[in-house]
N, CA, C and O atoms as CSV, one atom per row, in Angstrom:
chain,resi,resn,atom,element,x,y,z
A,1,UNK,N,N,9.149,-7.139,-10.084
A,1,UNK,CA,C,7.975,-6.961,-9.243
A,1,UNK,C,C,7.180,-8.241,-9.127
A,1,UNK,O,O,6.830,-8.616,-8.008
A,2,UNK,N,N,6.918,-8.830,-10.039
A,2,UNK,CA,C,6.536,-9.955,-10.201
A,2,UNK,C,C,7.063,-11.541,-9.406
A,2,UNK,O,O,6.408,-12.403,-8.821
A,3,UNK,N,N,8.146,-11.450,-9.632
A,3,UNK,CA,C,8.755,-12.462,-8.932
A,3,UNK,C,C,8.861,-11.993,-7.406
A,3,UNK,O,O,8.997,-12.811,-6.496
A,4,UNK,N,N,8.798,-10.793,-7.224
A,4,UNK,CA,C,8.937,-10.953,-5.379
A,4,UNK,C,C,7.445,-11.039,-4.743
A,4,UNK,O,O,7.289,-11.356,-3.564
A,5,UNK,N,N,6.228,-10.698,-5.708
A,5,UNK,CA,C,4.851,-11.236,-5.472
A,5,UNK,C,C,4.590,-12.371,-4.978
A,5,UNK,O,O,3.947,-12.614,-3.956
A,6,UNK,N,N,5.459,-13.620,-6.235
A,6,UNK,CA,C,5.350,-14.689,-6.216
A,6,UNK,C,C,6.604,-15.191,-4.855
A,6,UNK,O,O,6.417,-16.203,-4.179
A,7,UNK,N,N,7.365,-14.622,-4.737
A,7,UNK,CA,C,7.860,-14.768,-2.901
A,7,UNK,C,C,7.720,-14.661,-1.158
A,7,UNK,O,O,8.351,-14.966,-0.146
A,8,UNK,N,N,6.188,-13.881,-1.658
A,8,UNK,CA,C,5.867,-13.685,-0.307
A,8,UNK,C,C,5.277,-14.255,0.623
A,8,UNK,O,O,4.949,-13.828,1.731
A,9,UNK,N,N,5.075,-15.770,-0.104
A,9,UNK,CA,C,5.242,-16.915,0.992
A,9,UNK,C,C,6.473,-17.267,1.719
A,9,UNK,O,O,6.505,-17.399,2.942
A,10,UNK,N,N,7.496,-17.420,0.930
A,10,UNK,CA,C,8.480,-17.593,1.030
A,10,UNK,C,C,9.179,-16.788,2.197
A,10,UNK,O,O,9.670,-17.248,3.227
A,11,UNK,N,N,9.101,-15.456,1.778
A,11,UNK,CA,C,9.499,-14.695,3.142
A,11,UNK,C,C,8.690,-14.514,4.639
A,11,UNK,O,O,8.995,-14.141,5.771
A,12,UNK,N,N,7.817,-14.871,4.136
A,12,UNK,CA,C,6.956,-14.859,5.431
A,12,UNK,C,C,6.763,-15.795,6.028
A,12,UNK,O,O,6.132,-15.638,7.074
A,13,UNK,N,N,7.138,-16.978,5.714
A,13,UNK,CA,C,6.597,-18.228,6.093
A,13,UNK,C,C,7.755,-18.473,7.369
A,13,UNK,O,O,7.408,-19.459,8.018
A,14,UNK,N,N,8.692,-18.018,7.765
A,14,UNK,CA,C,9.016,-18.398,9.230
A,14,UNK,C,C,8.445,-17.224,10.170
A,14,UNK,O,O,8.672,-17.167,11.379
A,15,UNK,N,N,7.733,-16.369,9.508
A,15,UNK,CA,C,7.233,-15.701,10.806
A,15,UNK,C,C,5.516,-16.047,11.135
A,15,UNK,O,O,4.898,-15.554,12.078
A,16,UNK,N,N,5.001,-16.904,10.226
A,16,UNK,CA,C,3.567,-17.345,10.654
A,16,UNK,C,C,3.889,-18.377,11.674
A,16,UNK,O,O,3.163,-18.485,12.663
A,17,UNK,N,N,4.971,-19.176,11.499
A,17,UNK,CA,C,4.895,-20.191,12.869
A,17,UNK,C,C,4.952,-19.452,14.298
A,17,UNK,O,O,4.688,-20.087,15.319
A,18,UNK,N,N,5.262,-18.252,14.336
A,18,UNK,CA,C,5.447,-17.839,15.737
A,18,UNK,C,C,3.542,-17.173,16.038
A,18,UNK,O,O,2.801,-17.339,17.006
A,19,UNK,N,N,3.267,-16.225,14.375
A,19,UNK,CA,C,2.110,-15.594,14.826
A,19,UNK,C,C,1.593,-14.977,13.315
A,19,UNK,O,O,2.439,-14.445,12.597
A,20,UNK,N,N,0.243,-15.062,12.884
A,20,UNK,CA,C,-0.331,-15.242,11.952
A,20,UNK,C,C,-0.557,-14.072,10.975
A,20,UNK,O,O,-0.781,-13.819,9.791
A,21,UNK,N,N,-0.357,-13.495,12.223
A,21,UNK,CA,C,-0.948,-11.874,11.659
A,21,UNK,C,C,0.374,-10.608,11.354
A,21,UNK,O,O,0.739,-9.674,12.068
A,22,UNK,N,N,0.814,-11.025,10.107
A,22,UNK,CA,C,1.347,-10.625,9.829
A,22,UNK,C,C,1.191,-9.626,8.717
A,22,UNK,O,O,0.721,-9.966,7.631
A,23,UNK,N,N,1.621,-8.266,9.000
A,23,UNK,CA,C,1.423,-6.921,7.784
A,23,UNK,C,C,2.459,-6.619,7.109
A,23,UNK,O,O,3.467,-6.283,7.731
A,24,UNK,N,N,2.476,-6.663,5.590
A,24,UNK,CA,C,3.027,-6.332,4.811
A,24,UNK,C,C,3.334,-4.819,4.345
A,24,UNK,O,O,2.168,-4.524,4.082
A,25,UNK,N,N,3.877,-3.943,4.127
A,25,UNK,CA,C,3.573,-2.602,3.779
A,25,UNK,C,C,4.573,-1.930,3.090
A,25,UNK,O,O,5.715,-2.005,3.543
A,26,UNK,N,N,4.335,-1.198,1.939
A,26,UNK,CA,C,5.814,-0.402,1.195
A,26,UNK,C,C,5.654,-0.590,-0.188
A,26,UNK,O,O,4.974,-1.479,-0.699
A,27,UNK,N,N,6.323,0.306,-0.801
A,27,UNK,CA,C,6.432,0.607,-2.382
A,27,UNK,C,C,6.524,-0.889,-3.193
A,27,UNK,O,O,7.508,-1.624,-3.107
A,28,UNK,N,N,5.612,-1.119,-3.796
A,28,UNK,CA,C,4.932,-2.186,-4.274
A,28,UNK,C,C,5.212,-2.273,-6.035
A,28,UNK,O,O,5.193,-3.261,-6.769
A,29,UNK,N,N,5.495,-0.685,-6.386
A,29,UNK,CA,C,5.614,-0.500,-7.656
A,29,UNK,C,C,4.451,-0.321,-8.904
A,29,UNK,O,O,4.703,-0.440,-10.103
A,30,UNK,N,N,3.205,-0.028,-8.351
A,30,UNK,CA,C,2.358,-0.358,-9.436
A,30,UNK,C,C,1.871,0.991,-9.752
A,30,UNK,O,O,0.907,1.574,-9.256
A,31,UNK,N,N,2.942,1.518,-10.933
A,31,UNK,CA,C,2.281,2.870,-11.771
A,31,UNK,C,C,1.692,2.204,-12.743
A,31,UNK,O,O,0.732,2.942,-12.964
A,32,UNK,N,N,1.585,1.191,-13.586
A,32,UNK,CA,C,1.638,1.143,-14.634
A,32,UNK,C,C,2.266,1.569,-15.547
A,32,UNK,O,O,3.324,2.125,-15.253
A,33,UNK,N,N,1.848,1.477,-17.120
A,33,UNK,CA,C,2.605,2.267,-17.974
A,33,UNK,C,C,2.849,3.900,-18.009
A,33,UNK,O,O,3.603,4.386,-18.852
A,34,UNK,N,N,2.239,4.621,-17.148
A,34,UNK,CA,C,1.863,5.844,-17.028
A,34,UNK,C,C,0.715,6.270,-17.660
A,34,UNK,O,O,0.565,7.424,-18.062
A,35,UNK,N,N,-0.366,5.107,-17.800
A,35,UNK,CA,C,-1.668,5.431,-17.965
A,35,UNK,C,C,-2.609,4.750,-16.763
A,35,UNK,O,O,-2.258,3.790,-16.078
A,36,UNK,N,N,-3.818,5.422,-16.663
A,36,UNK,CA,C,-4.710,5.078,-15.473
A,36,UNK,C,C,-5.315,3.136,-15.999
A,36,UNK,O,O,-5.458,2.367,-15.048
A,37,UNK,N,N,-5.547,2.674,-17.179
A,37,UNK,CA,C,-5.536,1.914,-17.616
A,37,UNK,C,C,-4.599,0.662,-17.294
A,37,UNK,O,O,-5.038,-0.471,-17.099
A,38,UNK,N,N,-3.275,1.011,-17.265
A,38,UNK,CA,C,-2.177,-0.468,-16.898
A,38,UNK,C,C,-2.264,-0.440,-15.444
A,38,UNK,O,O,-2.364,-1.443,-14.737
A,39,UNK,N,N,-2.208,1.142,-14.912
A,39,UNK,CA,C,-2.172,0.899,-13.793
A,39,UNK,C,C,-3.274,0.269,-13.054
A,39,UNK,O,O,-2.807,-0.321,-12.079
A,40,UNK,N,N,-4.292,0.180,-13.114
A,40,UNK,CA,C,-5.640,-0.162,-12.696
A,40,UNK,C,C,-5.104,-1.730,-13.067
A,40,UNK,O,O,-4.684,-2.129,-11.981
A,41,UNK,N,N,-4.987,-2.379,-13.656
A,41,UNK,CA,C,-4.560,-3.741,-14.421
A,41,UNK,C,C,-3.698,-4.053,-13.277
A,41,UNK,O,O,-3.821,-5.134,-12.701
A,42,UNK,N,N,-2.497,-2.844,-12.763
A,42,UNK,CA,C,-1.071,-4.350,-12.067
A,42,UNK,C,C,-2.009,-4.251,-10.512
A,42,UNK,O,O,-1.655,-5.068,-9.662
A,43,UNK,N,N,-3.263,-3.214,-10.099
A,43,UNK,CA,C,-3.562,-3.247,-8.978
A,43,UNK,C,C,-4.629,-4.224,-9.069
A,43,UNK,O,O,-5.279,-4.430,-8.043
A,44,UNK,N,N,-4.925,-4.879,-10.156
A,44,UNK,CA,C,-6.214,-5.830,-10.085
A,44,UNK,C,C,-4.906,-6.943,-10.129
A,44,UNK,O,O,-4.917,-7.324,-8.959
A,45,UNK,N,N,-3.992,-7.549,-10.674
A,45,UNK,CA,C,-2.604,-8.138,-10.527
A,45,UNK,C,C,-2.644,-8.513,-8.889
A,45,UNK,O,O,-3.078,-9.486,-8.272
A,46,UNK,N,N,-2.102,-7.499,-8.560
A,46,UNK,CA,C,-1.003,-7.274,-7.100
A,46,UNK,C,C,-2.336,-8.087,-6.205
A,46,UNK,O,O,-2.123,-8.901,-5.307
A,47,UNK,N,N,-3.933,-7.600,-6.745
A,47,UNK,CA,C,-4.787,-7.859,-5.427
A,47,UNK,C,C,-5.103,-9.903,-5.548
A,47,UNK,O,O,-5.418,-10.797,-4.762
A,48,UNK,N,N,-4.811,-9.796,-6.852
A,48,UNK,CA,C,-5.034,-11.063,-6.933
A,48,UNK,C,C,-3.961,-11.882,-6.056
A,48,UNK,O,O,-4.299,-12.521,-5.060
A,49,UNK,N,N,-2.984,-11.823,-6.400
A,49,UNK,CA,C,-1.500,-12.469,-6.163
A,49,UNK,C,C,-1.129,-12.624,-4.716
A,49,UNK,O,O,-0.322,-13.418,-4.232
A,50,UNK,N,N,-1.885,-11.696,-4.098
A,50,UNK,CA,C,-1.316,-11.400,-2.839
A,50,UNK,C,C,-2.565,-12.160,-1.625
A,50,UNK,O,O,-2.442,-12.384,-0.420
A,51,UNK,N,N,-3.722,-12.397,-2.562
A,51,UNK,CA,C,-4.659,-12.929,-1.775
A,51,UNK,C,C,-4.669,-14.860,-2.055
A,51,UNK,O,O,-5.436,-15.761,-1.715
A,52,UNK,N,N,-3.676,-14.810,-2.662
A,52,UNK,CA,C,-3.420,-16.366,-3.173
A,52,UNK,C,C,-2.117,-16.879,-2.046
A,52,UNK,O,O,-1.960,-18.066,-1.760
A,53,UNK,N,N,-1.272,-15.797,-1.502
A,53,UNK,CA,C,-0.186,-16.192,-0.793
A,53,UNK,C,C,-0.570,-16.422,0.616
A,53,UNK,O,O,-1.416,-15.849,1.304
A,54,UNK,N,N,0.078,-17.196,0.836
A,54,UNK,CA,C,-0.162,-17.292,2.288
A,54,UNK,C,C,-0.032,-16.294,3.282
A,54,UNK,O,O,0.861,-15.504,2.974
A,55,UNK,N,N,-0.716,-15.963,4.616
A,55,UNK,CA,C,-1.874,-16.730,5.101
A,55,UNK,C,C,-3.195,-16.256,3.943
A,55,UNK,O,O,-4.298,-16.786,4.077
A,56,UNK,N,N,-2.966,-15.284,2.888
A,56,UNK,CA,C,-3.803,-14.760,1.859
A,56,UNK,C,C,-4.128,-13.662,2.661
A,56,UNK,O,O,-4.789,-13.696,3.699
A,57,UNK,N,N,-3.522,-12.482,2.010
A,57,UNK,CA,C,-3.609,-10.851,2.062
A,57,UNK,C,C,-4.706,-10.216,1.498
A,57,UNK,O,O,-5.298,-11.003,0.760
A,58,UNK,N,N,-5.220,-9.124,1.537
A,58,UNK,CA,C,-5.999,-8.257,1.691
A,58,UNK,C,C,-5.715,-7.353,1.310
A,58,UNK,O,O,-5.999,-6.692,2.308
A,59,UNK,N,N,-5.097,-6.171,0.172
A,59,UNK,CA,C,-4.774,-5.132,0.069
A,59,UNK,C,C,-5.463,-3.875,0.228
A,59,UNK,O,O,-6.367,-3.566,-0.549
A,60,UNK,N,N,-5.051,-3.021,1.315
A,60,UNK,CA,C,-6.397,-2.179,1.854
A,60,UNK,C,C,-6.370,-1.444,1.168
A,60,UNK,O,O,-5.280,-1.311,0.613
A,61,UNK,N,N,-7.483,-0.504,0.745
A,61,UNK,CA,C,-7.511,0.804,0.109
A,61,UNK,C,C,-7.029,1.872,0.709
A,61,UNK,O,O,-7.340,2.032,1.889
A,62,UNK,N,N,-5.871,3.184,-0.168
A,62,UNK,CA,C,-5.839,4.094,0.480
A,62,UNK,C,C,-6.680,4.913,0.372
A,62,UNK,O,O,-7.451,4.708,-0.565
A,63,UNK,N,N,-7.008,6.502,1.440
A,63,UNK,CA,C,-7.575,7.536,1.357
A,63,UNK,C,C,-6.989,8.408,1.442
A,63,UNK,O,O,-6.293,8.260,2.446
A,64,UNK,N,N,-6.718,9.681,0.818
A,64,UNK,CA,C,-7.188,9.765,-0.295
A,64,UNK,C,C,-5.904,8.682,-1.916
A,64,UNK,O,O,-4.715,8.387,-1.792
A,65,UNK,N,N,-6.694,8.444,-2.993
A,65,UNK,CA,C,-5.766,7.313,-3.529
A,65,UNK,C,C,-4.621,7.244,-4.376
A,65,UNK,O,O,-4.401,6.763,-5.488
A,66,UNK,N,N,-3.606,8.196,-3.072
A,66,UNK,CA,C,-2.776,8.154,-3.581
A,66,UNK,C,C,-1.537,8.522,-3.015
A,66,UNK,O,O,-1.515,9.706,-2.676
A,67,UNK,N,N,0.161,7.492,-2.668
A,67,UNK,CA,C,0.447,7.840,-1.917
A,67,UNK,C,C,2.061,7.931,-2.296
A,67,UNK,O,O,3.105,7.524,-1.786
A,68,UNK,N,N,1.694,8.681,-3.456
A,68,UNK,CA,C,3.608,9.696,-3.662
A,68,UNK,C,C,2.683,10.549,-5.355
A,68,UNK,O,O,1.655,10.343,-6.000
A,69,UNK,N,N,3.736,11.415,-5.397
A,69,UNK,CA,C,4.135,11.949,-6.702
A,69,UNK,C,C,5.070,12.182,-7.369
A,69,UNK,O,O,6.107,12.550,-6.816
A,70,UNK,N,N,5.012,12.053,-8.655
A,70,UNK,CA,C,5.886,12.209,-9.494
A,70,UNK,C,C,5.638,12.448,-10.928
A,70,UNK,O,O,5.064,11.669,-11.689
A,71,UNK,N,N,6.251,13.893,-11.295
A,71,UNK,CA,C,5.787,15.029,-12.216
A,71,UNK,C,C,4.317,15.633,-11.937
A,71,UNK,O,O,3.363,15.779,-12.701
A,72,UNK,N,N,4.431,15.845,-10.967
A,72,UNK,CA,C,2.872,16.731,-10.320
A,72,UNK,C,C,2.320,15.794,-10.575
A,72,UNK,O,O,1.310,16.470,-10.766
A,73,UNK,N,N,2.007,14.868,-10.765
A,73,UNK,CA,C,0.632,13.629,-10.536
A,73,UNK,C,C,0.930,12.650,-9.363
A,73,UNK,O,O,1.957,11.981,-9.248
A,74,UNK,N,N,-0.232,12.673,-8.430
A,74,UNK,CA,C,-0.957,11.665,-7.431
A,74,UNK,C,C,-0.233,10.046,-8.066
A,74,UNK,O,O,-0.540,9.853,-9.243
A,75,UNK,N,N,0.494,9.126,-7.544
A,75,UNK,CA,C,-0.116,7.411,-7.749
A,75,UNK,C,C,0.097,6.996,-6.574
A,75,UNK,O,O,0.509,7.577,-5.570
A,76,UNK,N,N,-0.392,5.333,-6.879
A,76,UNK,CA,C,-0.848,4.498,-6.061
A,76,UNK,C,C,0.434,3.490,-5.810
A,76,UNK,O,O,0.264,2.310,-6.118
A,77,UNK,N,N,1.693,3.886,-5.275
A,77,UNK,CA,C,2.751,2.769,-5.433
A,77,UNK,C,C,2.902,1.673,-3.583
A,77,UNK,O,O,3.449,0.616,-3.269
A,78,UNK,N,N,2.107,2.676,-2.871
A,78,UNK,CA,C,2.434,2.091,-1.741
A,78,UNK,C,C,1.299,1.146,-1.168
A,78,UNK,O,O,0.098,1.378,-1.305
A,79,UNK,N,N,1.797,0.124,-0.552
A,79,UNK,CA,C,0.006,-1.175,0.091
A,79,UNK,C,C,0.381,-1.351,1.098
A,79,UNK,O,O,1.599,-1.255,1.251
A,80,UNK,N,N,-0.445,-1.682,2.237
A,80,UNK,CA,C,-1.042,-2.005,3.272
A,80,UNK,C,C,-1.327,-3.419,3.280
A,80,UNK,O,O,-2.383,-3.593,3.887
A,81,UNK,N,N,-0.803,-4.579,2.837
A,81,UNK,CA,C,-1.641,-5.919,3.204
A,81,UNK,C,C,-1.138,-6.584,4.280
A,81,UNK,O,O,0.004,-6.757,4.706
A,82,UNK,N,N,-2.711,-7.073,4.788
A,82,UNK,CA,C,-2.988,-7.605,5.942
A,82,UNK,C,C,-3.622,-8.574,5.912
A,82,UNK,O,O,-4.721,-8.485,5.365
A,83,UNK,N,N,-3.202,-9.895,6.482
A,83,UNK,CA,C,-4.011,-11.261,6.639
A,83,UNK,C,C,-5.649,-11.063,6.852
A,83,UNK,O,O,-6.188,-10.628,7.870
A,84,UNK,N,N,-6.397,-11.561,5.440
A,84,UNK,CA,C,-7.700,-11.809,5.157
A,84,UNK,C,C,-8.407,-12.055,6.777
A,84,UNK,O,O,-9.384,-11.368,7.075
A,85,UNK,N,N,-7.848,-13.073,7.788
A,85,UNK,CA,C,-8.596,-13.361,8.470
A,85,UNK,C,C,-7.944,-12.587,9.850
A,85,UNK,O,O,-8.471,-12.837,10.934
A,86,UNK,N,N,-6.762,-11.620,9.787
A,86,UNK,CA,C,-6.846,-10.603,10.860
A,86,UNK,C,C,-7.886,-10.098,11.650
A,86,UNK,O,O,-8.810,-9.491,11.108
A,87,UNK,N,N,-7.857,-10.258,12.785
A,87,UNK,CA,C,-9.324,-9.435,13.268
A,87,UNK,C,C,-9.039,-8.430,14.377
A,87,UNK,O,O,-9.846,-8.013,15.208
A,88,UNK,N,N,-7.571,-8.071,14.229
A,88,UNK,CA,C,-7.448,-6.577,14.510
A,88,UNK,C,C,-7.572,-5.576,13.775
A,88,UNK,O,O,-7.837,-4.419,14.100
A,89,UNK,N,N,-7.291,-6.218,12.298
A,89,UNK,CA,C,-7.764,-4.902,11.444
A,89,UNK,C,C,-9.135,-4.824,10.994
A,89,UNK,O,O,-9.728,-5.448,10.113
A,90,UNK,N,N,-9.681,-3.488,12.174
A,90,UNK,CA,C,-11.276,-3.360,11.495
A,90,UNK,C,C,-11.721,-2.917,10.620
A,90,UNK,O,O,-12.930,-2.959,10.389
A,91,UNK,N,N,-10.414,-2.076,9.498
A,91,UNK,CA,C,-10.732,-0.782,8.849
A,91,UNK,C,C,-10.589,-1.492,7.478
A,91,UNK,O,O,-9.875,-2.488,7.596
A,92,UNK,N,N,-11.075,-1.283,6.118
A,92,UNK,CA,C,-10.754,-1.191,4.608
A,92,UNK,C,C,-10.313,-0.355,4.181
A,92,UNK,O,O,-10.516,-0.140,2.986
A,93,UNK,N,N,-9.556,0.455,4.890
A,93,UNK,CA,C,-8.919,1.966,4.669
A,93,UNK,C,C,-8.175,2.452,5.233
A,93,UNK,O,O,-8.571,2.761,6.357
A,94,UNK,N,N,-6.934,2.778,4.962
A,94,UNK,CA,C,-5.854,2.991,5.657
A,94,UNK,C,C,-5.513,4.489,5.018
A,94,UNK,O,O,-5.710,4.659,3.814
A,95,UNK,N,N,-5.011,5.548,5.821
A,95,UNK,CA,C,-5.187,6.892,5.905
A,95,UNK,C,C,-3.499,7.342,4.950
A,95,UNK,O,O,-2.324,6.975,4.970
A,96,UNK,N,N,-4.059,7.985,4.468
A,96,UNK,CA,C,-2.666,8.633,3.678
A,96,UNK,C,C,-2.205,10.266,4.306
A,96,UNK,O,O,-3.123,11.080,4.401
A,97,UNK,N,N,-1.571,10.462,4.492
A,97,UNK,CA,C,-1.394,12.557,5.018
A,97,UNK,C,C,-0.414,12.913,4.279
A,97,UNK,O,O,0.024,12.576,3.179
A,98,UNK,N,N,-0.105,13.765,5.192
A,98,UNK,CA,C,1.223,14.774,4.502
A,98,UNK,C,C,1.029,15.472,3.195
A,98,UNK,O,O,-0.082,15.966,3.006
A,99,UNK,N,N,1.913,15.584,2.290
A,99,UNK,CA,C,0.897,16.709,1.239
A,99,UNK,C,C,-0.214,15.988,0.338
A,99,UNK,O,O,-1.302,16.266,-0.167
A,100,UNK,N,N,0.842,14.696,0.435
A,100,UNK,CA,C,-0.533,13.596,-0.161
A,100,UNK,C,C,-2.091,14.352,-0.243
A,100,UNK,O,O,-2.717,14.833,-1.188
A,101,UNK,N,N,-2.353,14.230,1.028
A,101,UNK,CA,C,-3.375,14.563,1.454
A,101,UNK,C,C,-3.806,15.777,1.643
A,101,UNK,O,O,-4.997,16.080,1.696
A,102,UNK,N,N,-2.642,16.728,1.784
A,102,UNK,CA,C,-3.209,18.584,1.427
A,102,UNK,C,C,-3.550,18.829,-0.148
A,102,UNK,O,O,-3.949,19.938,-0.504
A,103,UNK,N,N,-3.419,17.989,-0.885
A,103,UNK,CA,C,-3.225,18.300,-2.410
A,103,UNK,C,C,-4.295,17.054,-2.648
A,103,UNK,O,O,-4.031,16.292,-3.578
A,104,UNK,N,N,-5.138,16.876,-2.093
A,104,UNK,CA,C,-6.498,15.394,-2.364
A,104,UNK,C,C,-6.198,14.478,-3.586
A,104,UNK,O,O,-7.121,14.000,-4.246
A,105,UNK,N,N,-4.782,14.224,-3.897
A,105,UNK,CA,C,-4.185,13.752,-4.972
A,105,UNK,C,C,-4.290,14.598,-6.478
A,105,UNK,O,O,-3.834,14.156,-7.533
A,106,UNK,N,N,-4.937,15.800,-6.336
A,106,UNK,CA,C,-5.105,16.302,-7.132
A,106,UNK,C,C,-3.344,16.761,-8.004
A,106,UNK,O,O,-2.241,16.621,-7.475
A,107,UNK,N,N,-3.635,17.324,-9.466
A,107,UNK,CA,C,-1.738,17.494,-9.746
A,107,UNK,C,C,-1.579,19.111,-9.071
A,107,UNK,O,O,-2.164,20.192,-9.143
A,108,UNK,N,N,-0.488,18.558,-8.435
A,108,UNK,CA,C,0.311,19.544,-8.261
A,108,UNK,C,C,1.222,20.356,-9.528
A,108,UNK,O,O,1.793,19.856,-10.496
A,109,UNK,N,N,1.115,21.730,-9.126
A,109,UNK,CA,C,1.818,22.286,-10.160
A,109,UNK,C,C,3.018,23.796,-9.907
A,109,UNK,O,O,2.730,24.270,-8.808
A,110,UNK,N,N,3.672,24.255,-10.273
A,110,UNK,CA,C,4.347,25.053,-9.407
A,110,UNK,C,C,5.887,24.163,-8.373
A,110,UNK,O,O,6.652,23.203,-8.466
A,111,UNK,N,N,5.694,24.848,-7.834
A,111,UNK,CA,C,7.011,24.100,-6.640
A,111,UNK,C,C,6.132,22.902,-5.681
A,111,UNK,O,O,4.982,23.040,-5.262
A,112,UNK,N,N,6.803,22.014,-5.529
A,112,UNK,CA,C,6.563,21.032,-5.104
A,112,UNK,C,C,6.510,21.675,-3.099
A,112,UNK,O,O,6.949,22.691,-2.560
A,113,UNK,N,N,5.915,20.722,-2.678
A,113,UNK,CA,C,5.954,21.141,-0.987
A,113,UNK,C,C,7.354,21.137,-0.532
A,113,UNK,O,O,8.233,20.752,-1.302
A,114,UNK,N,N,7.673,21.603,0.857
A,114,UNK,CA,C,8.472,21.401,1.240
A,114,UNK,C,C,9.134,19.441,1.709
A,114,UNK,O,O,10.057,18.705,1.360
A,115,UNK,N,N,8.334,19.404,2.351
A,115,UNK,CA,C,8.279,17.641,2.509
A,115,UNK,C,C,8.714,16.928,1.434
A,115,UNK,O,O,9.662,16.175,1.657
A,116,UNK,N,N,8.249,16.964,0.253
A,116,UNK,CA,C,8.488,16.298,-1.211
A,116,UNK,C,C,9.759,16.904,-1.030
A,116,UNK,O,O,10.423,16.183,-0.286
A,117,UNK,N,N,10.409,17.949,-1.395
A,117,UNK,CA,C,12.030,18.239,-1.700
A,117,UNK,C,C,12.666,17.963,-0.451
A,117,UNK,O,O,13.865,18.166,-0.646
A,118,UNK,N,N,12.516,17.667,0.530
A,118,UNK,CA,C,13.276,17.319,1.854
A,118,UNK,C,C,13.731,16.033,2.250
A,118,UNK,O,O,14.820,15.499,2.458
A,119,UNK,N,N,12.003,15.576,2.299
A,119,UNK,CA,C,12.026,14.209,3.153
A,119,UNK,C,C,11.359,13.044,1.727
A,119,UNK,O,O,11.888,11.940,1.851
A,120,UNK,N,N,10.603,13.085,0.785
A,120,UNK,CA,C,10.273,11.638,0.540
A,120,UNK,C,C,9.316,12.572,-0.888
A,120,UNK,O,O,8.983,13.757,-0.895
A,121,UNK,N,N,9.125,11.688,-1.786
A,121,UNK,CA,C,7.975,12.163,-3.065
A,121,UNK,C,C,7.096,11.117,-2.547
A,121,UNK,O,O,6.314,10.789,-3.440
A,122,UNK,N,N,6.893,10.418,-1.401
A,122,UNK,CA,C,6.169,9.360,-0.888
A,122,UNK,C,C,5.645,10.154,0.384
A,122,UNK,O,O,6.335,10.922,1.054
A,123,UNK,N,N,4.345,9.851,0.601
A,123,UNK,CA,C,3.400,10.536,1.365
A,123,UNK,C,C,3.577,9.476,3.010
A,123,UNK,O,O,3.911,8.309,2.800
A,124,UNK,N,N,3.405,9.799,4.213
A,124,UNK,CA,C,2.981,8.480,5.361
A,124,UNK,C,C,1.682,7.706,5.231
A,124,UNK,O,O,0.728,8.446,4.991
A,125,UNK,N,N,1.475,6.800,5.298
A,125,UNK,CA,C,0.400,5.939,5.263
A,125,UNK,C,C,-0.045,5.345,6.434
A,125,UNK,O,O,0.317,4.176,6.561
A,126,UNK,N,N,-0.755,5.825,7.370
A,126,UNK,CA,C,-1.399,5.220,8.693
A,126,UNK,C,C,-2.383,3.918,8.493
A,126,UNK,O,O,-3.374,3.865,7.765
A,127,UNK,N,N,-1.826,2.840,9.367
A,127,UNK,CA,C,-3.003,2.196,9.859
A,127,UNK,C,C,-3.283,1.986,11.252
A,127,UNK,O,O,-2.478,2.174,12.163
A,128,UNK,N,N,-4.709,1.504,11.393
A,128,UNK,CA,C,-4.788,1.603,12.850
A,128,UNK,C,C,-5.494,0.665,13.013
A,128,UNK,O,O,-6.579,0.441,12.476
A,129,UNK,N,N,-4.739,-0.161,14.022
A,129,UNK,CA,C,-5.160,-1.746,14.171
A,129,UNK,C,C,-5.284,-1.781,15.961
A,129,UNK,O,O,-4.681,-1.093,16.785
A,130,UNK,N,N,-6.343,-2.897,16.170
A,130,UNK,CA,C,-6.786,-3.364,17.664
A,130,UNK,C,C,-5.408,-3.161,18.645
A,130,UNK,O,O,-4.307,-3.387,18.143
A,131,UNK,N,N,-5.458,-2.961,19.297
A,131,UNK,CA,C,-4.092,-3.177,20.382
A,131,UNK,C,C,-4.401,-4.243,21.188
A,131,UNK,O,O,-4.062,-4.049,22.355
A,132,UNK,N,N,-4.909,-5.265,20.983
A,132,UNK,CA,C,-4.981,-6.794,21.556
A,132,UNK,C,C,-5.029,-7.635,20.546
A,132,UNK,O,O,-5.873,-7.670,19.651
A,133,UNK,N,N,-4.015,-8.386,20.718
A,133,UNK,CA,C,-3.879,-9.614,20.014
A,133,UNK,C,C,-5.408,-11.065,20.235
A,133,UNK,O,O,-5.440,-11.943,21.097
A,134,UNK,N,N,-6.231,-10.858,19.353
A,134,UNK,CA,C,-7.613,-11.415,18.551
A,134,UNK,C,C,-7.472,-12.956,18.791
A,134,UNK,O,O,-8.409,-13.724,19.010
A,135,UNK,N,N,-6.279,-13.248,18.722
A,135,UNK,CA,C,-6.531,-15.254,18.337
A,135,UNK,C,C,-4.942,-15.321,18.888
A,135,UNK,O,O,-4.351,-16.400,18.937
């Protein structure tokens, strides 16, 4: 996890020459140890690391915070980053649904939703950005 942090200049860096504003998004990995404690730690990590890379990211907050489960508990494995100086993205909050969001991250207990056993233990994550290109 660490080392592809420290790559995301690297991968990104032939697509800033065409255009700046570039979004990052997807399973990022940060449960921690399976306490609220480490995990809080790799997301103070990830926010650092990612605002040091070029063009320097932004990791948005989700709502509600949390966007998969696993063993009936809510986490935080999926991000949203978006170039600090984007100015299509107006929002600090990018929308989570699906049961994610019928279950307010609260634990689930019993049978899991249908969605979770079908399609994903990972919730959709919306953002919603300007539809005109800013700069």
């Amino acid at each position: 996890r660490h080392h592809a942090l420290n790559r995301i200049d690297e991968a990104v860096d032939p697509l800033l020459a065409r255009d700046r504003d570039v979004i990052l998004l997807g399973d990022f990995n940060t449960m921690g140890a399976g306490d609220w404690q480490s995990r809080d730690a790799e997301l103070k990590n990830l926010r650092r690391k990612v605002a040091k890379e070029k063009p320097g990211f932004a990791d948005l907050t989700l709502h509600p915070q949390c966007s998969h489960y696993f063993r009936g508990r809510g986490g935080w494995l999926d991000h949203v980053l978006v170039p600090q100086e984007m100015q299509e993205v107006t929002v600090t909050t990018v929308q989570v649904t699906g049961y994610c969001a019928v279950a307010g991250c609260e634990r689930i207990r019993g049978n899991y939703p249908l969605a979770y056993r079908q399609l994903s233990d990972h919730c959709p994550v919306v953002l919603e950005i300007e539809n005109t290109d800013q700069d």
